[in-house]
N, C-alpha and C positions, 0 to 999 in steps of 0.2 A: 695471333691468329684468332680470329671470330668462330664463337659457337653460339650455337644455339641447343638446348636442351629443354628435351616437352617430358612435361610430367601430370599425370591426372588422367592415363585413359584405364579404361575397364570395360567391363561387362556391366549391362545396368538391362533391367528391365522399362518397356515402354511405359512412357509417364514420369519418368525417373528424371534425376539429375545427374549432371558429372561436373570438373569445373576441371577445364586444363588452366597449366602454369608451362610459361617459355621463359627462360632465364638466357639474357643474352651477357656475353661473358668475350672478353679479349679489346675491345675498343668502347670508347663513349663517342656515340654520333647525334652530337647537335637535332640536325634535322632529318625525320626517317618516319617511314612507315612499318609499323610493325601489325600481324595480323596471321590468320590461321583460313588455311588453306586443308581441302580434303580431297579423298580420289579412294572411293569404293571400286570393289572388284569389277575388272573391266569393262570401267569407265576410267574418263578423264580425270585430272585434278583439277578442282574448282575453286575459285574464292567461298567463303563461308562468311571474314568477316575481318576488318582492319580497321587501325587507327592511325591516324597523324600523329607526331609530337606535340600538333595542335591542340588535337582533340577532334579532330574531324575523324566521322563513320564511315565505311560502307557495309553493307549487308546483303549476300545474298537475301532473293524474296522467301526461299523457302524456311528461312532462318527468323526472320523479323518477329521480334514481338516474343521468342523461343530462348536465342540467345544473346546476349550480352558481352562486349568486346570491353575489355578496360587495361589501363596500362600504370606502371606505376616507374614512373619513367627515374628517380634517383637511384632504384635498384634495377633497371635494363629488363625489367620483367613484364610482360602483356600474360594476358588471364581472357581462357573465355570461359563464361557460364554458362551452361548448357541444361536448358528444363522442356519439360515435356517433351522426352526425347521420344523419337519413334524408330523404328526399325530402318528405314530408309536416310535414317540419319548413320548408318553403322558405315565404319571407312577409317582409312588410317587418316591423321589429321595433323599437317604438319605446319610447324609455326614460319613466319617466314620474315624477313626483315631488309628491306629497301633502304638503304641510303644515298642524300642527293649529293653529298661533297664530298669524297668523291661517290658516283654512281657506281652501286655495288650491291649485287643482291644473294643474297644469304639463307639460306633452308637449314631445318633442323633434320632430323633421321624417322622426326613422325613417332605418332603415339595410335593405338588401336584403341578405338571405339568402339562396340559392337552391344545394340539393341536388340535386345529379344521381345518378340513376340509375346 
């Protein structure tokens, strides 16, 4: 059975850093998108930021330039770096993992973030 588990959220004041860690655990998938996803109080859950096995990005625009997606794909782990956070960055932040053979998509239980003011 696939997991996924997020580690690295907190309390940070703005300006701060945090760095999640997603450790994916139960299978190894060749080809897959891994990447972290958020959803502050309601709102939606939104893309933040992912990676190919490639090495291809996306980035939300509010994120660009703030944080940094990386994967270290022999140990199933993606990482995001998160600086100059701001309060509108606060939200629970869940990792999430696509694979194309078969097509399967995979969520973690999410990690809390929250920026103070």
């Amino acid at each position: 059975q696939v997991q996924l588990v997020e580690s690295g959220g907190g309390l940070v004041q703005a300006g701060g850093s945090l760095r999640l860690s997603c450790a994916v655990s139960g299978r190894n998938f060749r080809l897959n998108t891994m990447g972290w996803y958020r959803q502050a109080p309601g709102k939606q859950r939104e893309l933040v930021a992912v990676m190919s096995s490639g090495g291809t990005t996306n980035y939300a625009d509010s994120v660009k330039g703030r944080f940094t997606i990386s994967r270290d794909n022999p140990k199933n782990t993606v990482f995001l770096q998160m600086n100059s956070l701001k309060p509108e960055d606060t939200a629970v932040y869940y990792c999430n993992l696509v694979t194309i053979a078969p097509f399967m998509n995979y969520w973690g239980k999410g990690t809390l973030v929250t920026v103070s003011s």
